[in-house]
C-alpha positions in Angstrom: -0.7 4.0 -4.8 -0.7 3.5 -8.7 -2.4 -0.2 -9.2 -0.5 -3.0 -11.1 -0.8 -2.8 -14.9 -2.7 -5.9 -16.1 -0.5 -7.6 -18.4 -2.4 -9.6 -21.3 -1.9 -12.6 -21.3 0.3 -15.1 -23.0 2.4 -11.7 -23.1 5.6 -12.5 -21.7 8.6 -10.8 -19.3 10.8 -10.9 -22.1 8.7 -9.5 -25.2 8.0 -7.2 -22.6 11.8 -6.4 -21.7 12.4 -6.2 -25.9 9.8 -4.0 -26.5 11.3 -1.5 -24.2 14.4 -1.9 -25.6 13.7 -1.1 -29.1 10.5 1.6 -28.2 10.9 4.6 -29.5 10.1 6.5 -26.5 12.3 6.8 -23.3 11.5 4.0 -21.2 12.7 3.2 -17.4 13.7 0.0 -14.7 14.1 1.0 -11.6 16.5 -1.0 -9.1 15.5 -3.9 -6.6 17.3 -6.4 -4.6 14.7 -8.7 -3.2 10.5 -9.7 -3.3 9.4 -6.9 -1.2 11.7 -4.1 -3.2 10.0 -5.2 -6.3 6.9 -5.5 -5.4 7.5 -1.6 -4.5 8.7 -1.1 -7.6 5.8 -2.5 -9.9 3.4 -0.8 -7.8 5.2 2.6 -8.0 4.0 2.2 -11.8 7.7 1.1 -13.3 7.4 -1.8 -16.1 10.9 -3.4 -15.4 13.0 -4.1 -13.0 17.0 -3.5 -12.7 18.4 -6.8 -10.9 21.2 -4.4 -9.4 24.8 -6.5 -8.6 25.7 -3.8 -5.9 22.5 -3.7 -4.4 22.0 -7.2 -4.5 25.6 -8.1 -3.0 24.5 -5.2 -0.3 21.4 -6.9 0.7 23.1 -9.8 1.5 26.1 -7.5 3.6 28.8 -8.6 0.9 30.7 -7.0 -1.5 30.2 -6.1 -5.1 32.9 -8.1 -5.8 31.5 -11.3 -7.0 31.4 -12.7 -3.1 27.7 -13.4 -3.6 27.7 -16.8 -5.9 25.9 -16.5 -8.8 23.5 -19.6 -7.8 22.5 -17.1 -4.5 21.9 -14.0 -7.1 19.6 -16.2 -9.5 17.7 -17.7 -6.6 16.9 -14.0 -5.1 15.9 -13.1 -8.7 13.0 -15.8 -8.5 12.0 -14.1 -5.4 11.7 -10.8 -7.3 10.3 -12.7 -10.1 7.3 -13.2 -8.7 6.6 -11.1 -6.5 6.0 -8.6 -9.0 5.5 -10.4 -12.1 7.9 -7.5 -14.0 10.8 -8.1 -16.9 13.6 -7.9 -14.7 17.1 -7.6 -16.2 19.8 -9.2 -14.6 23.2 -7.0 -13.9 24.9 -10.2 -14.6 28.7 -8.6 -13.8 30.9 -10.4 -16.3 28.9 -13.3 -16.4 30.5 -15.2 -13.5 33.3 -16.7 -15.6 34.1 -17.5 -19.2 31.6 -18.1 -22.1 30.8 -21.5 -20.2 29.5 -19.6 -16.9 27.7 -17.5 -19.2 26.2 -20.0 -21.2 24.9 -21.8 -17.8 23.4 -18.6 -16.7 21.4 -17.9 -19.1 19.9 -21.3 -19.4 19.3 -20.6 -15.7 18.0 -17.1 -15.6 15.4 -18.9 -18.2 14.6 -21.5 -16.1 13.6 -18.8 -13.4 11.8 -16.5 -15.7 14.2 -13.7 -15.5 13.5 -11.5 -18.8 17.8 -10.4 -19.5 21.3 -10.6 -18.9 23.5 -7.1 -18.8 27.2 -8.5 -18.8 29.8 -6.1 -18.5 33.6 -6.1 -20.3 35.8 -6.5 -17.4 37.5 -9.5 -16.2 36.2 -11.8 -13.5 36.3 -11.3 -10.7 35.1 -7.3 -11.3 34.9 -4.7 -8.9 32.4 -2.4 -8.6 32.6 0.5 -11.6 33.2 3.4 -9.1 35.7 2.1 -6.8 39.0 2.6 -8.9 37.7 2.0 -12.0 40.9 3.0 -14.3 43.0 0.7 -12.8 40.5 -1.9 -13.6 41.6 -4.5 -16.4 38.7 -4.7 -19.2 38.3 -8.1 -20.8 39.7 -8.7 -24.6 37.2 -7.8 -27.4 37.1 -11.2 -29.2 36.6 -13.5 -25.6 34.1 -10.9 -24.7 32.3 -11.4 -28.2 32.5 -15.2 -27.3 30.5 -14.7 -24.5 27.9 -12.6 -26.0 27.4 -15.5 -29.1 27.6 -18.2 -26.7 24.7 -16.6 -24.7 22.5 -16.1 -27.8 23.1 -19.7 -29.0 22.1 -21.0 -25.3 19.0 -19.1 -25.3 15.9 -21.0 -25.9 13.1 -18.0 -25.8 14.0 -16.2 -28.6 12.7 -12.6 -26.9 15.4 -13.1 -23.8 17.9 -10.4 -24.7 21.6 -9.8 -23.4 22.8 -6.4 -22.8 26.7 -5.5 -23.2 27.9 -2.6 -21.1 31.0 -0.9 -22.3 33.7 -0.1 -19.6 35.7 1.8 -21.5 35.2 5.0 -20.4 35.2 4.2 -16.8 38.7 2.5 -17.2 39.7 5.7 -18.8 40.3 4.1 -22.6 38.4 6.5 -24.1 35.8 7.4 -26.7 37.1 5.6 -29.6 38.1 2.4 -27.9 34.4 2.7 -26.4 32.5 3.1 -30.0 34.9 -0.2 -30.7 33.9 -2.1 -28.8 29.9 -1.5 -28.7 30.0 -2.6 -32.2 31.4 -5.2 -32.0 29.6 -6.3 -29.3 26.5 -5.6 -31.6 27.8 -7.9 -33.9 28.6 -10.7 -31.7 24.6 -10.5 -31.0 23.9 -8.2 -28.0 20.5 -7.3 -28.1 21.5 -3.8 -26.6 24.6 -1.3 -25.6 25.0 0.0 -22.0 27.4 2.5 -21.8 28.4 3.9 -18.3 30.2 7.2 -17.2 31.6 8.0 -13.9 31.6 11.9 -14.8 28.8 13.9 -12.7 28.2 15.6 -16.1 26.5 13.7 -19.5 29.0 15.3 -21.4 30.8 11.3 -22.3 27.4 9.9 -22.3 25.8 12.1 -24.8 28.7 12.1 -27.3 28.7 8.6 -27.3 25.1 8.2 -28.1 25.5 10.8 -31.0 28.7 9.0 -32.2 26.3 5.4 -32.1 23.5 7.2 -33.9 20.6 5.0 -33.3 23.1 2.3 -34.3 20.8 -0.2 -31.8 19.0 0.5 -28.3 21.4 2.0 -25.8 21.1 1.6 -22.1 22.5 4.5 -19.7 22.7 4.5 -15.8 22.7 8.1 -14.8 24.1 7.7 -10.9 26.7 10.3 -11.3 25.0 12.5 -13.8 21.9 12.3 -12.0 21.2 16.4 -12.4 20.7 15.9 -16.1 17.0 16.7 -17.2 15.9 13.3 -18.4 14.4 15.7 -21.7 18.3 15.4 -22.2 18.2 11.7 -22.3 15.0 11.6 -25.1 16.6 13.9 -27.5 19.8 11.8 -27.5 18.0 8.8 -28.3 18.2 6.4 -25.3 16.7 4.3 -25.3 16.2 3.2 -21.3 17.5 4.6 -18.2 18.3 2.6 -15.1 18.0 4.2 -11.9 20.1 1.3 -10.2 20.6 1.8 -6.5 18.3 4.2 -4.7 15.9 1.7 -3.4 18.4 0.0 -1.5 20.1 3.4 -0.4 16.8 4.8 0.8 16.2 1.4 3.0 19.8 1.8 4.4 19.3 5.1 5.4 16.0 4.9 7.0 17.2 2.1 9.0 20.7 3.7 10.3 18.5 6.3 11.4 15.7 4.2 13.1 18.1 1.5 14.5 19.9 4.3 16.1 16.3 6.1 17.4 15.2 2.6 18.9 19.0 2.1 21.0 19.4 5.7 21.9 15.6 5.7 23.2 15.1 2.1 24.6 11.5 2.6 23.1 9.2 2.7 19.8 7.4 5.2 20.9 9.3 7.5 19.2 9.8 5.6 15.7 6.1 3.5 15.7 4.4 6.8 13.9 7.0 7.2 11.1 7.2 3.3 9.8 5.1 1.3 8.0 2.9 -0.2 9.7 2.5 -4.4 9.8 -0.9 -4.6 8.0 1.3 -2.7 5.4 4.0 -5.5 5.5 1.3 -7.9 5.6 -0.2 -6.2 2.2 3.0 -6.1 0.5 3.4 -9.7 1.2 -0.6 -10.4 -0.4 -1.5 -11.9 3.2 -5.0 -11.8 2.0 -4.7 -13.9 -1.0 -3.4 -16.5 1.3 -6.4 -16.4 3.8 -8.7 -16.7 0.9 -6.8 -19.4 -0.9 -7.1 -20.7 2.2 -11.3 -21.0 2.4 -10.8 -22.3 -0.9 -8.3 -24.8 -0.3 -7.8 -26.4 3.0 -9.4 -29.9 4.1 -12.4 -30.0 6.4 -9.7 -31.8 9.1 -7.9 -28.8 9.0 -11.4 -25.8 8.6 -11.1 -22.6 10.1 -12.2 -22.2 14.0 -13.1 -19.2 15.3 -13.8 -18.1 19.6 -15.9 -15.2 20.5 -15.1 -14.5 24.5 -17.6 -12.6 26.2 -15.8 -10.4 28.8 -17.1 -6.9 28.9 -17.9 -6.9 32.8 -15.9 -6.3 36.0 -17.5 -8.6 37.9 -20.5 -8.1 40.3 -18.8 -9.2 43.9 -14.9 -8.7 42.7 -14.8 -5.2 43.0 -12.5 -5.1 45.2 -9.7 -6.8 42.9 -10.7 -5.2 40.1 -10.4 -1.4 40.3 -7.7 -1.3 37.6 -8.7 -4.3 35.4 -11.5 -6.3 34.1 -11.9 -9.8 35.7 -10.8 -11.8 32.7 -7.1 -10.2 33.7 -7.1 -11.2 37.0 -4.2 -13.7 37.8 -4.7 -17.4 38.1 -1.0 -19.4 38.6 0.9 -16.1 37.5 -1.0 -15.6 34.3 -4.2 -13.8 33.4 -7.4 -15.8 33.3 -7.8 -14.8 29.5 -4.5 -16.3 28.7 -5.9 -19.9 30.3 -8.2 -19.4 27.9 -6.6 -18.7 25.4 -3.9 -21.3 25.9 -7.3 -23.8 25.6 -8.8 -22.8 22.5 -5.3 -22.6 20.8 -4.3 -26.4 21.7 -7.9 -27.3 19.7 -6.4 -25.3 16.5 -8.8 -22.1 17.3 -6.5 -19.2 16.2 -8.8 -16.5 15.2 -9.9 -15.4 18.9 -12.2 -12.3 19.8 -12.5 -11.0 22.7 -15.1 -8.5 23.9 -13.8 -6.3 26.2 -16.1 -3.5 28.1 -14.6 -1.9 31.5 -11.0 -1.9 31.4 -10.6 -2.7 27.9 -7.1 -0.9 28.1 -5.6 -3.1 30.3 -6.5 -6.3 28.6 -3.8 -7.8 26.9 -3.8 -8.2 22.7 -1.1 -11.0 22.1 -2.7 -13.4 19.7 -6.3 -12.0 20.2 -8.6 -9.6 18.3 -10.0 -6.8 20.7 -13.5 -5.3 20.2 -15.2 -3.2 22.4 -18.9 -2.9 23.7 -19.1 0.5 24.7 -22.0 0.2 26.6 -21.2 -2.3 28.7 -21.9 -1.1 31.6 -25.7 -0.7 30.1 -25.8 -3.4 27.9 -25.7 -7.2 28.7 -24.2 -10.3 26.7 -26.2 -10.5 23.9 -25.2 -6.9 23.3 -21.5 -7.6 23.4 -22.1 -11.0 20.8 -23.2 -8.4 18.4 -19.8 -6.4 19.0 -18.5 -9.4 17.5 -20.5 -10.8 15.1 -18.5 -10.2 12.1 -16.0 -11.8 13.0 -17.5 -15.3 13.2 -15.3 -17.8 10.9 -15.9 -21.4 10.0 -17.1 -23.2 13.3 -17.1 -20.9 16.4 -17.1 -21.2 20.3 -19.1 -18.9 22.3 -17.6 -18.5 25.5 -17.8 -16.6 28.8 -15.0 -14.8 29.8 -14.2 -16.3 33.2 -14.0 -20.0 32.4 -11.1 -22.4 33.5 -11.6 -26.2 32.2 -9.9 -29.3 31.4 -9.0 -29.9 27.6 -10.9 -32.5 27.3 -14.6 -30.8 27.4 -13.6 -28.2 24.8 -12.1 -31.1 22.7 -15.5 -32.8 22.5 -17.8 -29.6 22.5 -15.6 -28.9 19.3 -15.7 -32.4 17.9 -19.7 -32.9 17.9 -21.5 -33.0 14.2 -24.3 -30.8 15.4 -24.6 -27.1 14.1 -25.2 -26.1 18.0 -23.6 -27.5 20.6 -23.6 -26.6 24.4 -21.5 -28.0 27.4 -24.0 -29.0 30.1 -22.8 -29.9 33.8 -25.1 -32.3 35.4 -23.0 -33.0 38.5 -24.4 -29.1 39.3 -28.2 -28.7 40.8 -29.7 -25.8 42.3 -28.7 -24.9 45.6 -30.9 -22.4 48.4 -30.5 -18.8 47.7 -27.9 -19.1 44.6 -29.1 -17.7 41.5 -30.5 -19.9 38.7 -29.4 -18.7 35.5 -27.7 -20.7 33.0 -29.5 -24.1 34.6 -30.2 -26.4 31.7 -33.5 -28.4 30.8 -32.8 -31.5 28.7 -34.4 -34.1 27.0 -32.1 -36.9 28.7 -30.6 -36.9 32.1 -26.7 -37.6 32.0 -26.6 -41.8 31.7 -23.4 -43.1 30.7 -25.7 -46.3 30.0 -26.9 -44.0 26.7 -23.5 -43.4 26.0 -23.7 -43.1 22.3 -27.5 -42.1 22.3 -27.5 -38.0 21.6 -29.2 -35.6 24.5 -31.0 -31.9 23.0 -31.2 -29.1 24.7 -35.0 -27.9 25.8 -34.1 -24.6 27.2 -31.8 -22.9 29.4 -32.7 -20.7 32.7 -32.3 -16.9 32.2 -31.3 -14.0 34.4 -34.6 -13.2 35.7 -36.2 -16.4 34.5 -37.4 -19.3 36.9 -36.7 -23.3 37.1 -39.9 -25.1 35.6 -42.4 -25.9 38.7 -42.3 -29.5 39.9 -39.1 -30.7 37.0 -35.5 -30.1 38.3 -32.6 -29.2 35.3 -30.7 -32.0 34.4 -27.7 -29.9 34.9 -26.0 -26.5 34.2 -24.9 -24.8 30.8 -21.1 -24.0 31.8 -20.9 -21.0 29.4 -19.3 -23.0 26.3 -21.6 -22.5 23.0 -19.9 -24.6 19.6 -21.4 -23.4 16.4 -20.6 -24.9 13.4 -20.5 -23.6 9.9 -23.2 -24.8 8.7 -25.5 -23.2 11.9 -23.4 -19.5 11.6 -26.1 -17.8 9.6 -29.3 -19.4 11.7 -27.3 -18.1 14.5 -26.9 -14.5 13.3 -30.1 -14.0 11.7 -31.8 -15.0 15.0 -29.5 -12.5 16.8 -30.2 -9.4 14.3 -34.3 -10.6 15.2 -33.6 -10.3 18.8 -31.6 -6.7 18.0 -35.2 -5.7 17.2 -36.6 -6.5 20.5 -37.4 -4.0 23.2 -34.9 -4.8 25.9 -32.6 -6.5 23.1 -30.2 -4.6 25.6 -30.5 -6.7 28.7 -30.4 -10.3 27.1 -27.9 -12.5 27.5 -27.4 -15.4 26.1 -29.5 -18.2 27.3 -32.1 -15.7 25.3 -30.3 -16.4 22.3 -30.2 -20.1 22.7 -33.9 -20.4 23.5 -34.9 -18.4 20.6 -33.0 -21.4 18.6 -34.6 -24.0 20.2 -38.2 -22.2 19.9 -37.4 -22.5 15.8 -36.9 -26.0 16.1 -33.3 -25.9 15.9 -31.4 -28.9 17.1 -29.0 -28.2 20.2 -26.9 -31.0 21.4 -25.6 -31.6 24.8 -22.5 -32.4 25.8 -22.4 -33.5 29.2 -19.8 -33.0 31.0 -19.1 -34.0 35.1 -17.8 -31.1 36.9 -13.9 -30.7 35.5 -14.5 -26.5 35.3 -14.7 -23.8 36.8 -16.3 -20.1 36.6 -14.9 -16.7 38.4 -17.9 -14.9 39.7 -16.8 -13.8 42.8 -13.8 -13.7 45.5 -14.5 -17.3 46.7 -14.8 -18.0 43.0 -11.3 -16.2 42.8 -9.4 -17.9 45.7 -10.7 -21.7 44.3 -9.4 -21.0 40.6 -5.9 -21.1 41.2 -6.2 -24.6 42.9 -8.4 -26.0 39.6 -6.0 -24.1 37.8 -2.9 -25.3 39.6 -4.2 -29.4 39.6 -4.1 -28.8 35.2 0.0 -27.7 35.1 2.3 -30.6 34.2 3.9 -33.2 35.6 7.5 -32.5 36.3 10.3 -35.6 35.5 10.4 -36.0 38.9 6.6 -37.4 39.1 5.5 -34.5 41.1 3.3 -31.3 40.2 5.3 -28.4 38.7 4.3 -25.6 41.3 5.1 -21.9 39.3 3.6 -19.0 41.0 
């Protein structure tokens, strides 16, 4: 793909339009209709751009009969404008009226940084050229000679130049009345001739341009003569050729043929492999220069949060509901776990969500998610699957386990807190007999809603593996929520990549990461929290979700809960 040519600047869209008017080389515009089509165009290589009438009235599934106002046309052109920063040249039909209409659009097209103006010598309304052209009328020399000085003496920017095509030998008037008329549209002013054929042979064009002899620059659009070497076109002295309607006929054919794929199929499976992909729609569209404009730009209210979910794992104890899908897609109130997840970090403005997926990776749905895999999960523990992910941390970022339902209100606060670490600790949870340990939290205050406003730290949480402290009981239990903000991201991931060097990095999870903060003095907050979750870690786990999950749904109007499946 050729790259855009920098343009120096101060060096405007219509010096650059004159210049390739009066070069002395062959020059080119090639045809668009809206942003995206000239974007295509610039970065084909082409300098200009041909505003085409017929492919612009086609765009918009009208005619080329004037049925598209001229107020629609210019505000499309601004659209082109700048999406590719090229000279475009307007096909301006007859100039939508008399030499008032004309005068108007050209302050307009001005206004909008449109580089020229082709008018044509027909009457308004005008037909398109090829569709019975001889029995079109042609307008009257000295009106049309109005409208070409009354453009000029609208013009502020001296460079914006108005082309005057010659009908003449589409209507059938011939040669003579055609070489009449150019020059006296010369002298009225126009900065150029265009003079159009509807023969599939040169043979009118080239006489013509031997007959003008270099009198000014002279425009040709080869449709019907399109066999002609373009050599032809250089030793007759033209000075640019329009191609002026194949973008728009290549995008109507490829999507006759792909509409009719997709209905006759009822699938994409078929059509997917031969489009353009998004990510190319998204280029075309400079999607990236948004997202950095964005870093730059937006207020702290509105910074950039991130989620990393952890969710590599089947689930030790729910095999027997998850032989064809990974636990975070088991169904909770008719919808995936993941998507109550989802749902929650969404309402707290948390777009950019990555999950990490492990067994069953294929059957975990990718609507409004990123998807990275840890393939070797079933080796590997959490730790491994963060660094899966770590890339993709962005502004402040919640750490989260997979199988988590909550009430809005604990991630609202874990995301609110100042601290660069934050974690949600349970203290309505103690250790029971026989139940594992892990994830128990040690504090440096107990939960007291007495010290309301008086901040608690983290001391360390319990491991797998790893033992309560003898003769001290937790002051609660981490609930598998971990905020990071900004300003703690690169702490965080240089401590990771340390633990990456570890023997055993592969078995860690992440109360190891945690503690490794803590042991280099890093401040981790607590936010307490009094039951109001819930984690799926096995079929009891399972069965008790959907009633957490089910007390969350709305209220109907009726004052009752809303019971979906």
């Amino acid at each position: 793909m050729n790259a855009p040519t920098q343009i120096p600047v101060g060096y405007s869209r219509t010096m650059r339009l004159r210049e390739m008017l009066q070069s002395n080389r062959l020059e080119f515009l090639m045809e668009a209709h809206n942003g995206i089509s000239a974007r295509i165009a610039r970065e084909a290589g082409f300098k200009a751009i041909w505003g085409s009438g017929l492919s612009i009235s086609a765009q918009f599934g009208v005619r080329d009969n004037n049925e598209a106002s001229w107020t629609q046309v210019v505000d499309n052109l601004e659209f082109m404008a700048d999406a590719s920063n090229l000279p475009i040249l307007l096909d301006g039909d007859t100039g939508y009226g008399n030499f008032n209409n004309v005068r108007r659009l050209v302050r307009k097209l001005e206004q909008r940084g449109i580089a020229g103006v082709c008018i044509e010598d027909k009457q308004f309304p005008k037909t398109n050229s090829f569709i019975n052209g001889e029995a079109q009328p042609l307008a009257d020399i000295d009106e049309f000679c109005g409208k070409i000085k009354a453009g000029k003496d609208s013009q502020s920017d001296p460079n914006f130049s108005i082309v005057a095509r010659v009908e003449a030998l589409i209507a059938g008037w011939g040669m003579e009345e055609a070489l009449k008329r150019a020059e006296a549209y010369r002298q009225a002013g126009a900065d150029a001739i265009l003079i159009h054929s509807k023969f599939s042979k040169p043979d009118e064009i080239l006489t013509f341009a031997r007959e003008w002899a270099g009198c000014g620059p002279l425009v040709i659009v080869p449709t019907k003569y399109y066999g002609t070497p373009t050599d032809v076109f250089r030793q007759a002295g033209i000075s640019c050729v329009i191609w002026a309607n194949h973008l728009i006929r290549s995008s109507v054919l490829a999507m006759q043929a792909i509409a009719k794929e997709i209905h006759d199929s009822e699938t994409l499976v078929n059509v997917e492999d031969r489009i353009a992909a998004v990510n190319e729609i998204f280029r075309l569209q400079d999607a990236d220069e948004y997202s950095a404009a964005e870093n730059i730009y937006m207020s702290e209210a509105n910074e950039k949060r991130s989620a990393i979910v952890l969710a590599a794992s089947r689930g030790a104890g729910l095999e027997a509901v998850t032989a064809d899908r990974p636990k975070v897609m088991l169904p909770v109130v008719g919808k995936p776990l993941l998507s109550h997840l989802i749902e929650a970090f969404k309402k707290e403005r948390i777009n950019d969500i990555t999950v990490v997926g492990g067994y069953r990776a294929d059957a975990i749905e990718k609507g409004g998610i990123r998807l990275v895999i840890n393939e070797k999960h079933e080796t590997t523990g959490e730790l491994a699957s963060l660094a899966c992910a770590a890339k993709h941390f962005s502004g402040d970022a919640v750490i989260s386990y997979g199988d988590l339902l909550f009430r809005s209100y604990i991630l609202r606060d874990l995301v609110e807190t100042e601290s660069d670490f934050t974690v949600a600790v349970d203290s309505s949870q103690t250790p029971q007999a026989g139940e594992s340990t892990s994830d128990f939290a040690y504090c440096s205050t107990a939960d007291d809603r007495a010290l309301f406003s008086q901040k608690m730290w983290l001391e360390r949480i319990v491991g797998v593996g790893q033992r309560l402290s003898d003769g001290r009981a937790p002051q609660g239990r981490w609930i598998g929520l971990f905020n990071v903000r900004a300003g703690g991201k690169e702490a965080l991931l240089a401590t990771l990549e340390q633990l990456q060097q570890r023997a055993g990095f592969d078995k860690l999870d992440m109360a190891a990461l945690i503690n490794a903060l803590v042991a280099q003095g890093r401040k981790i907050e607590v936010q307490y929290v009094h039951g109001h979750w819930r984690g799926v870690n096995d079929l009891d786990d399972f069965r008790r979700a959907s009633d957490f999950a089910q007390d969350q749904l709305p209220i109907d109007s009726e004052g009752t809960e809303n019971a979906r499946d």
